[in-house]
Each structure stands twice: as C-alpha cells, then as structure tokens.
C-alpha positions in Angstrom: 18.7 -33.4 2.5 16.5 -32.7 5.3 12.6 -31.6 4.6 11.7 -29.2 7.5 8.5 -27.6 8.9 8.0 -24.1 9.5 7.8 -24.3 13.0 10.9 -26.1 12.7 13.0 -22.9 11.6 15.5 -22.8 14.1 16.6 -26.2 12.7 16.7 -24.6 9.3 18.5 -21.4 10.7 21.5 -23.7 12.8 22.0 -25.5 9.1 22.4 -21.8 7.5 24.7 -20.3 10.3 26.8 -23.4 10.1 27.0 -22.7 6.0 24.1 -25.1 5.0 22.1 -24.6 2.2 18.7 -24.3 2.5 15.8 -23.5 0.4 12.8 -21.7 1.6 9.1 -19.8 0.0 9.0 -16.6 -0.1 6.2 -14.0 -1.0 7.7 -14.2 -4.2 9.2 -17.7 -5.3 11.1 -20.1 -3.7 15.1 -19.1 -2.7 17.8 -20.3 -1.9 19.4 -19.2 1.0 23.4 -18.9 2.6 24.5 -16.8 5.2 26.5 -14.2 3.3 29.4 -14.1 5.1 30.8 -17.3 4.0 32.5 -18.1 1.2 33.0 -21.5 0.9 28.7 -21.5 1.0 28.5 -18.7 -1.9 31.1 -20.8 -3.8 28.5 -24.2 -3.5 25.2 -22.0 -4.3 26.9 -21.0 -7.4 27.9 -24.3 -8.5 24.3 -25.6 -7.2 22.3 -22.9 -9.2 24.9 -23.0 -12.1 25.3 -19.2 -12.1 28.3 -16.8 -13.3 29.9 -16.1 -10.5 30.2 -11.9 -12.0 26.2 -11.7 -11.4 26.2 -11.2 -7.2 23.3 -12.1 -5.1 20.7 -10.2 -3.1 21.4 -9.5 0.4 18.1 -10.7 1.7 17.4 -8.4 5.7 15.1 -9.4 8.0 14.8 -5.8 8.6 14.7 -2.5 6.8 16.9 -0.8 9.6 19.3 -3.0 8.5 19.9 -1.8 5.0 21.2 1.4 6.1 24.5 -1.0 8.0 25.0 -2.4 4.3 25.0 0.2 1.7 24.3 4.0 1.4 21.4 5.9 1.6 20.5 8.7 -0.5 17.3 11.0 -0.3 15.5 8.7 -3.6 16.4 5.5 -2.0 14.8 6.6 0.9 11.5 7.3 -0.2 11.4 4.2 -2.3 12.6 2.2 0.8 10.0 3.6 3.0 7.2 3.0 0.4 7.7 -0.9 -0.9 10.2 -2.0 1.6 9.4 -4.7 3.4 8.3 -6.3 0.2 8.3 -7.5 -3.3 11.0 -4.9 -4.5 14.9 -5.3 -4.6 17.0 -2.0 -4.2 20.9 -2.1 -5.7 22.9 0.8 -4.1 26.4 1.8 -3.4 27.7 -0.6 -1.0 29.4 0.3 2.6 32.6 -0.8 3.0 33.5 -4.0 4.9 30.8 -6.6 2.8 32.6 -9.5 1.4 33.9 -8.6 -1.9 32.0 -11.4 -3.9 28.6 -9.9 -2.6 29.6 -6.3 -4.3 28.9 -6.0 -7.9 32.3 -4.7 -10.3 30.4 -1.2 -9.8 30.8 -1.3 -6.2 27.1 -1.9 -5.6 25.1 -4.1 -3.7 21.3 -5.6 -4.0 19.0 -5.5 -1.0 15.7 -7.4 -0.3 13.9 -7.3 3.1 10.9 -9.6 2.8 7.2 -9.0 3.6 6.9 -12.4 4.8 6.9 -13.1 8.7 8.4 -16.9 8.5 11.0 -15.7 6.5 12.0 -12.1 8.2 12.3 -14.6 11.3 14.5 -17.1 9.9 17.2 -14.5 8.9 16.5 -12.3 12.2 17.5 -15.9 14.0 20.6 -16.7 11.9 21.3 -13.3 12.8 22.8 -12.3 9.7 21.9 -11.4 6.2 21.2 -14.3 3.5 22.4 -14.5 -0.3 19.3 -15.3 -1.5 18.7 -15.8 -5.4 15.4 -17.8 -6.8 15.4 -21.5 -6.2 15.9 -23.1 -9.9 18.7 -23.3 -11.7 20.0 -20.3 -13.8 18.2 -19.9 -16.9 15.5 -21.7 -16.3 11.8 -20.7 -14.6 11.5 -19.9 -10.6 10.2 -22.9 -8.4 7.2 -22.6 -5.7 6.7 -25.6 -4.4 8.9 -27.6 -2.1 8.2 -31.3 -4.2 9.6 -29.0 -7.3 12.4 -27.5 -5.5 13.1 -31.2 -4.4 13.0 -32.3 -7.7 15.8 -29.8 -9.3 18.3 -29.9 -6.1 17.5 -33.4 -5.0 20.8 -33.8 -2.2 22.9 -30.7 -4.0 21.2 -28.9 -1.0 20.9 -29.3 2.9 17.4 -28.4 3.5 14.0 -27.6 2.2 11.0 -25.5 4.1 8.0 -27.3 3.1 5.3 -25.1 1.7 4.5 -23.1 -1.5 5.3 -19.2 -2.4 2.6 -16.7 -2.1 3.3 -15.6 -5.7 5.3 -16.8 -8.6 6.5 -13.2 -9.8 10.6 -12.5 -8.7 11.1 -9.2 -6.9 10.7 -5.6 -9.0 15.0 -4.8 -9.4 15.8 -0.7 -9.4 19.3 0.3 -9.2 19.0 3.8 -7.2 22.2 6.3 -7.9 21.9 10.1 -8.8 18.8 8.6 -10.7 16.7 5.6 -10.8 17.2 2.9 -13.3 14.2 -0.3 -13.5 16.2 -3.6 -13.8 13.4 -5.8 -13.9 9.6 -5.1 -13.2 7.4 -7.6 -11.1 4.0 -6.9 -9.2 5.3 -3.1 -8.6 4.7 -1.3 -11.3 7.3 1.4 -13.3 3.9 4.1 -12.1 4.2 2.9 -8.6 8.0 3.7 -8.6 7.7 7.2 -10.3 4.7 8.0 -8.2 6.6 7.1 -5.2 9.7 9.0 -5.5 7.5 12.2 -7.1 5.7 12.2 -3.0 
C-alpha cells in the first residue's frame, strides 16, 4: 500500500483508473474510492468494507453538470441540486440507462455526490470518470478521518492512502428525490434547509 501526497494525485488517479483502491479525505470523512465502471474493483471494495452487496454506492462527480449524464432530473431535484450541490448532501434519483447494474439500487435509482472539496473534485475530474465512493471504515462501524486510522483498519486490503485528515467527521445529508422528497439520513444540512430550499 502506497501512502501518497496530495500533490501527488495523478499517482493516486492512474492507481484508480487502473482499478486500484484508494482512500482519500473528503469535506466529510474519509472514502474510499473505485472507478465505477469496473466490476472486478466494486466486487474488492465490498469484500474490503464488508458491506451487503444489495446496499449500492454513491456515485461521487467531480462536477454537478455531470449528474444530469447519470440519472434524471426533475423540477425538485433541481432546486435542491442548485442550492447544496457541490457539497455535503447526497441526492438518490431515477437512474439513466446504461450505468452498470450493481451501481443501480433494486428501485432503479442511483446516489449522487459531487464534493465541495477542490483536491478531491480534481482527482475524479483526472480519472475522468465517476468514483464509488462510500465512507472509509468498515460497515457497521464509525467513519475514519485520519490517514494513520484509515491505515490502521485497511492496512494492505487497499492500494493507496491520500495523507491528510477530513474537514468534518459528519457523512453526507441522504434525500431520495421522486414525485416527493424523502430525508434518508441528516448531516450538517438540516431537514429546514431542505424544505426551505425546495419552497424558493
């Protein structure tokens, strides 16, 4: 395992776009990161984060133009989009066809991050392609922040680590946006914020 610099990312991005993978902070917590059109890597982060393989990732862009190649848009995902996103929020809409089928949920949806984070938004614009990117720990237990923890857990079950230490250590707000909005899980953006924004 291989314990990279920031200034270093293209290193880190030739490890993902080969099928590496590689953890990295966030403005949230730490990830975990695979390019998402590989299989072979989403079958490894699975086994690595010891997750049921029926719970999908998050699409992670490294911009928001790019959710509207990935899923569809509707008139209350768009105001919520252009109000929190980039940033702390996750948005789970009907996927577009054509995404591998283990990154759609059994509903036909799929979840969408862009991050507010400059170091990361240029790793995934390099790789040029999404990243799965779920919290660095393994399933069950807390989110990691700092590389020497994320080290500690994954030891050589990954290829690389970004050294440094997440902004926060609250995951991502979750809404599921269909004819209506449903609030999977709440972090720094607040059930208010979300009403407030879709009533402007």
């Amino acid at each position: 395992m291989k314990l990279i610099d920031k200034k270093d990312y293209l290193l880190a991005s030739d490890i993902l776009s080969s099928g590496g993978l590689v953890a990295f902070p966030t403005e949230t917590v730490f990830g975990i990161g695979v390019i998402y059109n590989n299989e072979a890597s989403y079958n490894r982060l699975i086994s690595v984060k010891r997750r049921p393989p029926e719970k999908p990732f998050t699409l992670m862009c490294g911009d928001v133009n790019d959710i509207y190649k990935y899923a569809e848009v509707n008139k209350i995902a768009e105001k919520l989009i252009k109000k929190f996103m980039p940033g702390q929020f996750t948005i789970i809409l009907k996927a577009k066809k054509g995404l591998p089928s283990y990154v759609v949920s059994k509903e036909g949806n799929v979840g969408i991050r862009v991050p507010d984070d400059e170091f990361v938004s240029t790793l995934i614009r390099s790789v040029k392609n999404p990243l799965l990117v779920p919290s660095a720990n393994k399933s069950g237990e807390p989110p990691l922040t700092k590389d020497e923890d994320v080290k500690n857990v994954f030891n050589n079950e990954i290829d690389a680590i970004i050294k440094g230490e997440s902004i926060s250590n609250v995951p991502s707000t979750i809404v599921l946006v269909d004819n209506d909005v449903h609030i999977i899980r709440l972090g720094v953006i607040s059930e208010d914020d979300i009403y407030k924004a879709i009533k402007e």
